[in-house]
C-alpha positions as CSV (number, residue, x, y, z in Angstrom):
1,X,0.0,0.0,0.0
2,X,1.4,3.3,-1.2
3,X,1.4,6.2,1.1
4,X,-1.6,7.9,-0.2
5,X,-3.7,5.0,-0.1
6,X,-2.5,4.5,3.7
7,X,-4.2,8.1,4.4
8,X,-7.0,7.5,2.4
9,X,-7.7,4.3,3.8
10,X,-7.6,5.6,7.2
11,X,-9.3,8.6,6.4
12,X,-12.0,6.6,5.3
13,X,-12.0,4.4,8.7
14,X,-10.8,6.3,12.0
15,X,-14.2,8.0,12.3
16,X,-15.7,4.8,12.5
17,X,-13.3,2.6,15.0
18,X,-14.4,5.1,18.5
19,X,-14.9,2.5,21.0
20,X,-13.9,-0.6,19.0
21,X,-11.0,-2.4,19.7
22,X,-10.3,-4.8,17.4
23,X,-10.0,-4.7,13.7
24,X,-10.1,-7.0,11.2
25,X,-8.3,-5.5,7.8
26,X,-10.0,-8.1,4.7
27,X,-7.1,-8.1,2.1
28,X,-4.3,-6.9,4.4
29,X,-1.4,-7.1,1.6
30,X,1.7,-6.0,3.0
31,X,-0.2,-5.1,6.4
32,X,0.9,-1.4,6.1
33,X,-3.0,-0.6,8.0
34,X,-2.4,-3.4,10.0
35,X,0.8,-1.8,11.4
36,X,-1.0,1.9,11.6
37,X,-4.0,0.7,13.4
38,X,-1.2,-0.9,15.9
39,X,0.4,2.2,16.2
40,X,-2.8,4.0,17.1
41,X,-3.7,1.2,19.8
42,X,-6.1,-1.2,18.0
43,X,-5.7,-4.7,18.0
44,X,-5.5,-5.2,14.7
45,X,-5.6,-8.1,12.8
46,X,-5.1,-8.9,8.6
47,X,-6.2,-11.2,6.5
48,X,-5.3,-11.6,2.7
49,X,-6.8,-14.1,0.3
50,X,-3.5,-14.5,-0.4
51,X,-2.5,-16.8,2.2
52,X,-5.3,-19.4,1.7
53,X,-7.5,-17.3,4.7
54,X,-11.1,-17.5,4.6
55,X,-11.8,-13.6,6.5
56,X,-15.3,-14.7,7.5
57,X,-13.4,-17.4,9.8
58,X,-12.5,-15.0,11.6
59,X,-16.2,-13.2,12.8
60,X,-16.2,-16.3,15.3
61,X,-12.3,-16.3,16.3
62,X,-10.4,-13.7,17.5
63,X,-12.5,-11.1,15.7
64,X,-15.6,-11.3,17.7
65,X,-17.2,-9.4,19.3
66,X,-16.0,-5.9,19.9
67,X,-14.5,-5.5,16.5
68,X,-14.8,-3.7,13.1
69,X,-14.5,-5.5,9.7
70,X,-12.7,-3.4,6.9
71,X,-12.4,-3.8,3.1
72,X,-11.1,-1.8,1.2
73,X,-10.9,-3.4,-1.8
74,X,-11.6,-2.9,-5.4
75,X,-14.4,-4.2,-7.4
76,X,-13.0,-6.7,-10.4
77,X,-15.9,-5.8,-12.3
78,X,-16.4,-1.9,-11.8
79,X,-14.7,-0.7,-14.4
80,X,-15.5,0.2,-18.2
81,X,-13.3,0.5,-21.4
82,X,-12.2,4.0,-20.1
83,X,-11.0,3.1,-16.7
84,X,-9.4,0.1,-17.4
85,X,-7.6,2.2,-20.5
86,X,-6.4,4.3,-17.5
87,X,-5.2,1.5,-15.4
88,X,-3.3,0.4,-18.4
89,X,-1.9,3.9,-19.3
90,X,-0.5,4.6,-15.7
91,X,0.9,1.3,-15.8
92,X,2.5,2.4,-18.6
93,X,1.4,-0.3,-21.1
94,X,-0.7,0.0,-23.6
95,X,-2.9,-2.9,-25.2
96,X,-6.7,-4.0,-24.9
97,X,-7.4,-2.7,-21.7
98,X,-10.7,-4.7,-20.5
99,X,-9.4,-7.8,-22.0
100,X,-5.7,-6.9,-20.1
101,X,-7.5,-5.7,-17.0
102,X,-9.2,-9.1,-16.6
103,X,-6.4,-11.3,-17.4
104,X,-4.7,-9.6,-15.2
105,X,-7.0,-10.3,-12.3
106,X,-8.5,-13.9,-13.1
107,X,-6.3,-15.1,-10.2
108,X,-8.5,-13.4,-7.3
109,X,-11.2,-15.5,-7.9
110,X,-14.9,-14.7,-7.0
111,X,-14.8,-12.8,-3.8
112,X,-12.9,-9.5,-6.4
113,X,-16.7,-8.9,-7.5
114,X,-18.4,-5.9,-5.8
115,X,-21.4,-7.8,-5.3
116,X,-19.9,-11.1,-3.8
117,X,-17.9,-9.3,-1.2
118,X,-21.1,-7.1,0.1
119,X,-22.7,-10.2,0.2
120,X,-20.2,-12.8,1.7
121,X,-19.8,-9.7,4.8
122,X,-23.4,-9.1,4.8
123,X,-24.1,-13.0,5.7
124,X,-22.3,-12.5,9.0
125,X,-22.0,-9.1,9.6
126,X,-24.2,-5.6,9.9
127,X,-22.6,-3.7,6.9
128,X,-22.5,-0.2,8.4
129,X,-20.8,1.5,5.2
130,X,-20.1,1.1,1.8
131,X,-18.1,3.5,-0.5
132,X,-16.7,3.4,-3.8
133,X,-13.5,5.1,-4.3
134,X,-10.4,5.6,-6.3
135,X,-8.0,2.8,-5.8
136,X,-6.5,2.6,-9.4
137,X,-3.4,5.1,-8.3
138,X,-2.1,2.1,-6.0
139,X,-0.9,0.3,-8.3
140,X,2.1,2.4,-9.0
141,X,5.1,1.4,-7.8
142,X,5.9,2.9,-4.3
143,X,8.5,5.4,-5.7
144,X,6.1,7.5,-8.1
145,X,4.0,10.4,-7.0
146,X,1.0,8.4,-6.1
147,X,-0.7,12.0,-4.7
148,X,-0.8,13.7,-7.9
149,X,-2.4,10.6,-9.4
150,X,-4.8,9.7,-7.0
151,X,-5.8,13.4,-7.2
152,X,-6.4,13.1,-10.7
153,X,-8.1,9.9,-10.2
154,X,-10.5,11.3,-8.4
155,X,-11.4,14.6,-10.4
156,X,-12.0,12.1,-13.3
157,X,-14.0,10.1,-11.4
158,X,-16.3,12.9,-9.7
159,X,-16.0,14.5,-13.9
160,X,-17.8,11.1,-15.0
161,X,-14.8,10.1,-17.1
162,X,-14.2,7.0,-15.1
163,X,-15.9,4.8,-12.9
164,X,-14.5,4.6,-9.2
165,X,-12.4,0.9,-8.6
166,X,-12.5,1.2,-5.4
167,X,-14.8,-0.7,-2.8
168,X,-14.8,0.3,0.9
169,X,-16.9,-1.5,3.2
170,X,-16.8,-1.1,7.2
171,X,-19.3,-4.0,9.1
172,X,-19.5,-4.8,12.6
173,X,-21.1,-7.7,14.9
C-alpha cells in the first residue's frame, strides 16, 4: 500500500473505530494498516486471500465481538473500457485494456466482484458502510508520486470520465 492510499484508507475508517478495539483489515497485503492501526492502539488483525485465509473465519475467532470488519478493496468488475484504459496507461502499457485488465485479475477469484464481497460480509456481519473510491493510483510502484495521481483519479471520477475501482466497506457484529 502506497502512502496515499494509507491516508486515504484511514481517512476513510478512524471515524468509524471510537470504542472498537479490534480490527479485522480483509485483504491486508503487506499489512501497512495493520501496522497503523497498531500504532494507534487497535488490536488489529489482517487477513489476505493470499494466504489461503477465509476472513469470514475470523467473525467467530479472534475477531468477535468488539470488533470492526474493513475492506477496502476494489471491485474486479467496476470498471468500463475507459477506466481500465487508464489503469493500463499509468501502468505504462498500452494494449486492450478490458481484456488486459481481466487477465490480469482472473487469479483473485470470485470474492474481487463488488457484489460477492457485500454479500459474503453481509451473511455474518451488519454492513454499516459502503463507498466506492479511487483505488486505481495504488498500483504504482511505491517510488512515483502516487498524490498527484490519486488526485487526478478522483477529479475524473467525480467529472464522469471514469468509474470509481475502489470498494470500501466497514461492518460490525
Amino acid at each position: 500500500m502506497n502512502a496515499a492510499a494509507l491516508r486515504e484508507t484511514l481517512r476513510f475508517c478512524e471515524p468509524h473505530l471510537a470504542g472498537a478495539r479490534r480490527v479485522l483489515d480483509v485483504g491486508a497485503g503487506r499489512g501497512e494498516l495493520v501496522q497503523a492501526l497498531r500504532g494507534r492502539g487497535y488490536e488489529a488483525i489482517g487477513v489476505d486471500k493470499d494466504e489461503g485465509t477465509d476472513f469470514l473465519d475470523f467473525a467467530g475467532g479472534p475477531f468477535a465481538p468488539a470488533g470492526v470488519l474493513i475492506a477496502d478493496e476494489f471491485d474486479v468488475d467496476a470498471p468500463d473500457e475507459a477506466t481500465a484504459r487508464y489503469w493500463l496507461r499509468i501502468k505504462g502499457r498500452e494494449g486492450d485494456a478490458l481484456r488486459e485488465w481481466r487477465h490480469h485479475h482472473a487469479h483473485h477469484g470470485v470474492l474481487a466482484s463488488g457484489r460477492a464481497m457485500r454479500e459474503a460480509i453481509a451473511a455474518r456481519f451488519t454492513l454499516r458502510e459502503e463507498r466506492t473510491a479511487p483505488y486505481l493510483y495504488r498500483y504504482l510502484p511505491d517510488e512515483v508520486d502516487d498524490d498527484r495521481v490519486f488526485l487526478e483519479e478522483t477529479r475524473l471520477i467525480a467529472a464522469g470520465s471514469l468509474r470509481p475501482v475502489g470498494l470500501r466497506l466497514l461492518a460490525s457484529r
